[in-house]
C-alpha positions, -999 to +999 in steps of 0.1 A: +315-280-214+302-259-244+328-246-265+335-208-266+363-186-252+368-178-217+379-144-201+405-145-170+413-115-154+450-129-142+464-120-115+499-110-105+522-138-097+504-164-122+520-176-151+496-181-184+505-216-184+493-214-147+459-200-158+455-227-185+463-257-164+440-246-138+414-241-160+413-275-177+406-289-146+377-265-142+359-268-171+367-308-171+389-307-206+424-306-217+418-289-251+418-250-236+446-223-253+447-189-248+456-161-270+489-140-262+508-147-231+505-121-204+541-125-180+536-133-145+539-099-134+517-088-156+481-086-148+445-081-169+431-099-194+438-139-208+415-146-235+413-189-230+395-209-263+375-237-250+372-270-269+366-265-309+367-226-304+406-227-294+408-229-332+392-191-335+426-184-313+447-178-345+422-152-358+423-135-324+462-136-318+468-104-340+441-085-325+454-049-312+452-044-276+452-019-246+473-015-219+478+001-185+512+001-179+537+024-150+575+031-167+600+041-144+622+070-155+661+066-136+669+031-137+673+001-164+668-036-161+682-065-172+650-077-184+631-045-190+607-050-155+605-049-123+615-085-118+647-081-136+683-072-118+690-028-122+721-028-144+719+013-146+706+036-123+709+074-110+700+082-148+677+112-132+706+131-124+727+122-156+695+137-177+694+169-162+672+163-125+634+156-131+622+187-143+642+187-174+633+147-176+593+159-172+598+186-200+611+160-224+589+135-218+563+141-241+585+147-271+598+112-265+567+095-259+556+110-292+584+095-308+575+057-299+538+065-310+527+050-345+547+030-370+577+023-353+605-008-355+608-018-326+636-044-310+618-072-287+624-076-252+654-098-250+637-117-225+603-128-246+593-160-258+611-155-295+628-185-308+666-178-314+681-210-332+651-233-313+653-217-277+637-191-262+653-161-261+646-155-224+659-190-215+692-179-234+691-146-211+684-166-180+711-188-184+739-160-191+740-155-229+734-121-250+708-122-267+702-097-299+674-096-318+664-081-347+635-048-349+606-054-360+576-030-372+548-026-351+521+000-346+514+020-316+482+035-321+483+054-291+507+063-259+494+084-235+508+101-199+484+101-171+503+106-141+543+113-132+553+110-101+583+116-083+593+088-060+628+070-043+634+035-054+640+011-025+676+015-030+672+050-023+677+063-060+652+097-068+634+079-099+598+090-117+571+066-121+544+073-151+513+062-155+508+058-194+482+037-216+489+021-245+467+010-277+488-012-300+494-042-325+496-074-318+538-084-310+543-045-294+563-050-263+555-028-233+588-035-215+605-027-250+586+003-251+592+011-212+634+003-223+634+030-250+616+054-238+643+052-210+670+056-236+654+083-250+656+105-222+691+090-212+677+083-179+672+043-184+637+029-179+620-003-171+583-014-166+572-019-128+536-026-138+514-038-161+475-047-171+460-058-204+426-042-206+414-050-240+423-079-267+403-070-298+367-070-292+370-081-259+379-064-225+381-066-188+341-061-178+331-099-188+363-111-174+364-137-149+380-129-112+406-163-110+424-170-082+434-202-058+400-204-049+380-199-082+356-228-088+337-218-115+339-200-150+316-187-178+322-196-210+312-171-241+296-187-265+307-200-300+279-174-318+289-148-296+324-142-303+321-146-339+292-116-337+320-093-317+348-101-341+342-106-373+317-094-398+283-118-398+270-135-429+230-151-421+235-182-440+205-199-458+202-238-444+216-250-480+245-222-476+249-239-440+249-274-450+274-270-478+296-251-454+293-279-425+305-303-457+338-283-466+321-267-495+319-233-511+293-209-514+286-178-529+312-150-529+310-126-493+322-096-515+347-087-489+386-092-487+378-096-450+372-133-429+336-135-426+316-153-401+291-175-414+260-185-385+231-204-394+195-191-395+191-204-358+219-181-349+241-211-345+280-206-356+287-224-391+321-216-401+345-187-413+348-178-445+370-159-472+363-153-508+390-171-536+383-174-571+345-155-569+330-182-547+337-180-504+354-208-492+352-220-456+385-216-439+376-229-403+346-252-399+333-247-366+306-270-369+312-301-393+285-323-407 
């Protein structure tokens, strides 16, 4: 199997860990990662690194991303979602009925776009004092964590609906989409956009439709009965993500050696391919010469 980065389009129910194991066994090796966990309710797109280009994963990790996501205004979670127990509901009525929730509601949304600090989801995958903070949440404990500053480059309503909640609560469900930084939590938005309002909020759906460069149209469908996957190649990626550098075949060789070249000019990670086309290496500049900071391609 060639390396290169695979695209799942998870489904609901499947855990990431799920979609990894599975796919070693597909493509016949255990060295497969993917970059940024998507929750098993969640749904969209898993970006998997096959073989030596599960190392590009760390340059991927803080891409921004896009979301479709539905909020529900009039009750709150324990863990932000749908699959969480309600600990406050009826918060419709408390703000005022759904018309004065409605004429709020973009006021509010407004207020969680851009450069915000924002508290995590107590039930992510955090580390508090070497556990995760959802395990602590799972097994009874109260877990506080601390804000942290993230950008929401855009949050936009497409639909509100009003709708009853299977235990016969009046609620509003709204469609929204979401452009963000990497570590922006869509339940933590979904939570305080329900305090906002005072009419509590959690998340009842979600789908990932974009990780940097990448999004949902090269995806592959994975299910049960998936038997095959394509694999995006090492040169590929590197074209879509980073700025290209044509290398000469001395430039190449020293590279494929650990060696430095000339300077890129540029602050930013550059991706250094050979004249064939073939991947070399990435690259950043330090002390007027470009060093090579992942060799993808070793001599």
């Amino acid at each position: 199997m060639s390396d290169g980065l695979v695209l799942i389009d998870k489904p609901q129910g499947w855990t990431s860990h799920d979609v990894v194991a599975r796919s070693r066994r597909l493509l016949h090796t255990r060295k497969v990662g993917h970059a940024g966990t998507l929750d098993p309710m969640a749904t969209g797109l898993l970006v998997l690194g096959v073989d030596r280009a599960t190392r590009l994963l760390t340059y991927l990790v803080g891409a921004d991303k896009d979301y479709a996501a539905t909020i529900r205004l009039g009750q709150a979670t324990v863990t932000d979602d749908a699959e969480g127990e309600i600990v406050t509901t009826g918060g419709l009525d408390q703000a005022g009925g759904p018309d004065v929730v409605r004429n709020r509601l973009g006021e509010a949304v407004c207020a969680l776009t851009g450069e915000i600090d924002q508290v995590p989801s107590a039930v992510s995958a955090i580390k508090v004092d070497g556990k995760r903070s959802y395990a602590r949440v799972r097994s009874g404990e109260q877990v506080e964590l601390a804000a942290r500053p993230v950008t929401v480059h855009a949050f936009d309503v497409a639909d509100i609906r009003e709708t009853v909640a299977t235990d016969g609560t009046p609620v509003l469900d709204v469609d929204v989409s979401v452009t963000c930084s990497s570590g922006t939590y869509i339940r933590a938005l979904a939570r305080d956009l329900g305090a906002a309002l005072g009419t509590g909020g959690h998340l009842t759906a979600l789908r990932r439709t974009r990780v940097g460069p990448f999004d949902l149209t090269r995806a592959n469908a994975f299910d049960e009965n998936t038997l095959t996957l394509s694999v995006v190649d090492v040169a590929t990626v590197l074209r879509a993500a980073f700025t290209v550098r044509t290398l000469t075949e001395d430039e190449a060789r020293e590279l494929r050696f650990g060696r430095r070249i000339g300077a890129t000019g540029t602050e930013a990670v550059v991706a250094g391919l050979a004249p064939d086309g073939h991947g070399v290496a990435l690259l950043q500049d330090a002390d007027a010469r470009a060093r090579p900071i992942l060799v993808l391609d070793p001599a």
